[in-house]
N, C-alpha and C positions, 0 to 999 in steps of 0.2 A: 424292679419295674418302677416302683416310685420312686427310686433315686433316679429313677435316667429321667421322669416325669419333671423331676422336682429341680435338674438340670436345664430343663427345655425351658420351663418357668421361668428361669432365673435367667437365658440366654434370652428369651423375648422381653424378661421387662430390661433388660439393660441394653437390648435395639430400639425400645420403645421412647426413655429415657434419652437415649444419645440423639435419636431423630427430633425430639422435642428441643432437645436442647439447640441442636441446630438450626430449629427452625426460628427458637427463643434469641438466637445468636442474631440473624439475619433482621428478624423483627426490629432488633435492639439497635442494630447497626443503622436502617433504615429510620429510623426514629430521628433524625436528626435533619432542620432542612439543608445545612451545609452541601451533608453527606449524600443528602436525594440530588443536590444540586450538580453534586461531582459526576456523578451517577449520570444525569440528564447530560452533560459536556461531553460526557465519554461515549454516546448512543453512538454513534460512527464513525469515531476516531479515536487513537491512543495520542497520548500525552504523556510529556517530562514530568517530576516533578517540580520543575520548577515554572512550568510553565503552564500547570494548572493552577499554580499559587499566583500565577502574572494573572490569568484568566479571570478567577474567582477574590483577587483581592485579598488575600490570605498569605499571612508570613508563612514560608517554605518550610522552618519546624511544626507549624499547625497544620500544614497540608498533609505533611507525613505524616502524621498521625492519625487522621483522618483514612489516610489512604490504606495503612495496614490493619485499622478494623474493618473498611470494606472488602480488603483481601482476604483476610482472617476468614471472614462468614462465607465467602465463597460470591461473594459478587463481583469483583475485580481479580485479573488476574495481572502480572508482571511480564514482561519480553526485556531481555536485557539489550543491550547496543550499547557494544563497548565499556567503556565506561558508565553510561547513562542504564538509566532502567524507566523503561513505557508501562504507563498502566490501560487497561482497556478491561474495557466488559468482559465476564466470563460466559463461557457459553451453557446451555441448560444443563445445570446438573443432573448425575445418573438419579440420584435418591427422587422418588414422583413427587413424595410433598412438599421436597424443596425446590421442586422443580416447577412444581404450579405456581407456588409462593413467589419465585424469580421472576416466572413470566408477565404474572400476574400486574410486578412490582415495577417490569420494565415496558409495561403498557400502560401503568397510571405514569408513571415518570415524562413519557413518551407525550404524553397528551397535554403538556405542560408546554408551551413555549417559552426557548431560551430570552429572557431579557436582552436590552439590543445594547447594554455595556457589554457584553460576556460574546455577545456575537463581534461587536468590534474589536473586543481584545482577541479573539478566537481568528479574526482575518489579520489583526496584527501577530502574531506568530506565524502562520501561513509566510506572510510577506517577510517575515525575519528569516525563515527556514530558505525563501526563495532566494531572497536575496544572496546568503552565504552562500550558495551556489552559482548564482546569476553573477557578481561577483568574481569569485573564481576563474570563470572562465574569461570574461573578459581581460583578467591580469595574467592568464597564463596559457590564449588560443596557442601560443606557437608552441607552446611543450605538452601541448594537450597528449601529441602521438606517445611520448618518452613516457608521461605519468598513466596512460591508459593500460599502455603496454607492462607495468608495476602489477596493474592485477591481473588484466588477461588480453587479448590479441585477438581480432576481428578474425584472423586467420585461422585459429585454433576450435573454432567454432564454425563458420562460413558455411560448412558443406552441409551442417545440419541444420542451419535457418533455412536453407536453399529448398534442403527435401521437404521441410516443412510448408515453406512456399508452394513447392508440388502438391502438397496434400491437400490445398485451398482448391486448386484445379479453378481460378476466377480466369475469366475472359479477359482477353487485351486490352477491352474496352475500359476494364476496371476503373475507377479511382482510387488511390493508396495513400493514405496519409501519412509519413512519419515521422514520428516529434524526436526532437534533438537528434537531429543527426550527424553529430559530431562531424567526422573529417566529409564528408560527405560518400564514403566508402560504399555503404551498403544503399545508398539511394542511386548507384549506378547499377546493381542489379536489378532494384526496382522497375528503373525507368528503361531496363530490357525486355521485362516484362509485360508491362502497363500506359495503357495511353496517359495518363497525369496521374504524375506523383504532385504530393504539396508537400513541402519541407518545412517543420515550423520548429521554430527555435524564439528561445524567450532571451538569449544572448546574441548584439546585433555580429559581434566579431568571429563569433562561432559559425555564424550563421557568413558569414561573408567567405573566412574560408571553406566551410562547406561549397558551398559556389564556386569561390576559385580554383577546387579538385577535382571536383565534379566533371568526366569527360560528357554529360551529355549534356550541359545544364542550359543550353539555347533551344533545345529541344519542350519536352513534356514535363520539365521540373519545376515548381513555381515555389520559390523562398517568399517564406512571411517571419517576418522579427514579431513575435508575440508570441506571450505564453498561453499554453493550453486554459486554463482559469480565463483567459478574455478571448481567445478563438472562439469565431460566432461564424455561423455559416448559414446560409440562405433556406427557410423554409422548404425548397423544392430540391436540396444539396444534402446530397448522404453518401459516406465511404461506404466501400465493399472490404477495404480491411485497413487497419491500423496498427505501426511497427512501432514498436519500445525498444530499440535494440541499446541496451546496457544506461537507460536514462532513467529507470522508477526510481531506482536510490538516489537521486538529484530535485527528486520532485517534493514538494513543502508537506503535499499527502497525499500518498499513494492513492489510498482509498477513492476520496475525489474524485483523483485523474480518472481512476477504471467509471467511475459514475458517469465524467462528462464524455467519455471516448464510449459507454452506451448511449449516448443522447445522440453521437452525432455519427453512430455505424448504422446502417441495416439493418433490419433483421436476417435474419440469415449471413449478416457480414461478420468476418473476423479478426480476432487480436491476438497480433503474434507479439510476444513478450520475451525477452532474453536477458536473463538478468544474474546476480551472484545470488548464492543462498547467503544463508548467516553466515556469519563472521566475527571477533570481534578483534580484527585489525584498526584499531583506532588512527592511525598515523594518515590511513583513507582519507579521512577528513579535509587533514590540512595538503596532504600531498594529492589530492583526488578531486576536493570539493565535494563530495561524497556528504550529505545529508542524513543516508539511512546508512548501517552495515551489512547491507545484504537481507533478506527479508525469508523466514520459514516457509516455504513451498507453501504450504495449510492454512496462512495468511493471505497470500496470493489469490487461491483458490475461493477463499470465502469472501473476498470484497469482490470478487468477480463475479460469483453467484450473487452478491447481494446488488451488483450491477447490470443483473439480467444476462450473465454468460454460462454458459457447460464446456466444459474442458473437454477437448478433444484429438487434445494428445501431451502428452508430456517425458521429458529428457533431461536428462541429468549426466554430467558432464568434467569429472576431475582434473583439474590439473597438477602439474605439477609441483607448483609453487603454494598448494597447499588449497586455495580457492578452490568450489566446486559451482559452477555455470548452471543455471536451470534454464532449459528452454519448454515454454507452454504456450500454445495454441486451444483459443475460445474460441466459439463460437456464438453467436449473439441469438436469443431466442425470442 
């Protein structure tokens, strides 16, 4: 009996011990203003490392170093892409007092505004990530179909946007917004369904052959050249749903976009998203224009909640070529 007593002893001070030290770990990490600063960057977006080092002014060996003691303690976590690797915020850990310690640590963080160097280095990366995409297309609208068709095919897909469209059950009268819309393929089903669709593209050549495909596009279709980040719409002007079809991974940040596509839906209105899971087909890039390689379903999910959405339905979709298709539908609360 005392020996099994004198085991229980010894297994609670060395939980006792490890939790302290954990929380000694976090403490120690946090101690530094760099490393609060990286922290504060990171509140709603992932970052390179090298483009937190552009951000915060810091050689890319001093960043990294920084960045694996905040990972280390459990406040930063990694996403790989490809070759690259993203750091972001972690989410509440399970352990309660490092849990409170975290929360605690990312509401004083929080309450700090960013410096307006670190905000302008923060839109110049945006505007770098946009470009390399923006870019792209314009040098390669006419192979757009031949490098699409590399990952996946409007067709291969098609029948399951459509039933998802059913499951919105919106009136004719609708408004539909949907950003990049490539060839202009799926804005002819739209505008089957819908009194105005808006087409908005942030490339003007994309945007021109989407129009010249387009069989209805003298009708209910209205093409705007501008990117979502400067799409402003009328005080008294609100969609009833919003199509991503196969555009997140082109966008500078994901996160963002889902933020501004809540600003300017309904409530009650929805976002239908079609997009590739992870990946890391790096050749996307240069052969694709491709920004992100496909994004974790669980990612998706939390910038949309943190965008005022509930998922209300979701589809997953293999192909053959290795790629796997997520299709999800939000709904705005």
């Amino acid at each position: 009996m005392a020996s099994t007593q004198s085991k229980s002893t010894q297994a609670s001070s060395a939980d006792g011990f490890a939790a302290s030290s954990a929380l000694a770990a976090m403490c120690k990490a946090s101690s530094d203003p760099l490393r609060i600063d990286i922290v504060r960057v990171l509140s709603k977006e992932s970052f390179g490392v090298q483009e937190l080092a552009s951000i915060l002014g810091v050689p890319q060996p001093g960043m990294s170093h920084h960045l694996k003691i905040l990972a280390k303690c459990g406040l930063l976590v990694t996403r790989r892409q490809g070759n690259s690797i993203f750091y972001r915020r972690a989410l509440l850990l399970d352990s309660e007092s490092q849990s409170r310690l975290q929360s605690s640590l990312y509401t004083a963080i929080d309450e700090i505004s960013l410096p307006d160097d670190y905000s302008k280095r923060i839109s110049e990366v945006y505007d770098e990530r946009s470009l390399q995409s923006r870019n792209y297309f314009d040098r390669n609208v006419e192979k757009f179909a031949e490098n699409q068709g590399m990952l996946c095919d409007l067709g291969q897909y098609l029948g399951n946007l459509l039933e998802l469209l059913d499951v919105m059950q919106l009136p004719r009268k609708s408004q539909v917004l949907e950003v990049g819309p490539g060839q202009g393929l799926f804005l002819d089903e739209l505008a089957k369904r819908f009194d105005k669709i808006v087409a908005l593209d942030n490339s003007g050549e994309m945007l021109k052959l989407a129009k010249s495909r387009s069989t209805r596009r003298s009708d209910n279709i209205q093409f705007v050249n501008r990117s979502l980040d400067a799409y402003k719409i009328s005080t008294q002007e609100s969609f009833d749903a919003v199509v991503l079809n196969m555009v997140l991974h082109h966008m500078p940040s994901p996160q963002q976009a889902l933020k501004k596509l809540g600003d300017i839906l309904q409530v009650g209105g929805f976002l239908l998203i079609a997009d590739l899971c992870s990946h890391n087909q790096e050749w996307a890039r240069e052969s694709c224009g491709d920004v992100w390689l496909g994004f974790d379903p669980k990612d998706v999910d939390e910038w949309a909640a943190s965008a005022g959405f509930n998922v209300e339905q979701s589809l997953y979709l293999g192909l053959k070529n290795g790629f796997q298709i997520q299709l999800k539908l939000f709904r705005k609360y």
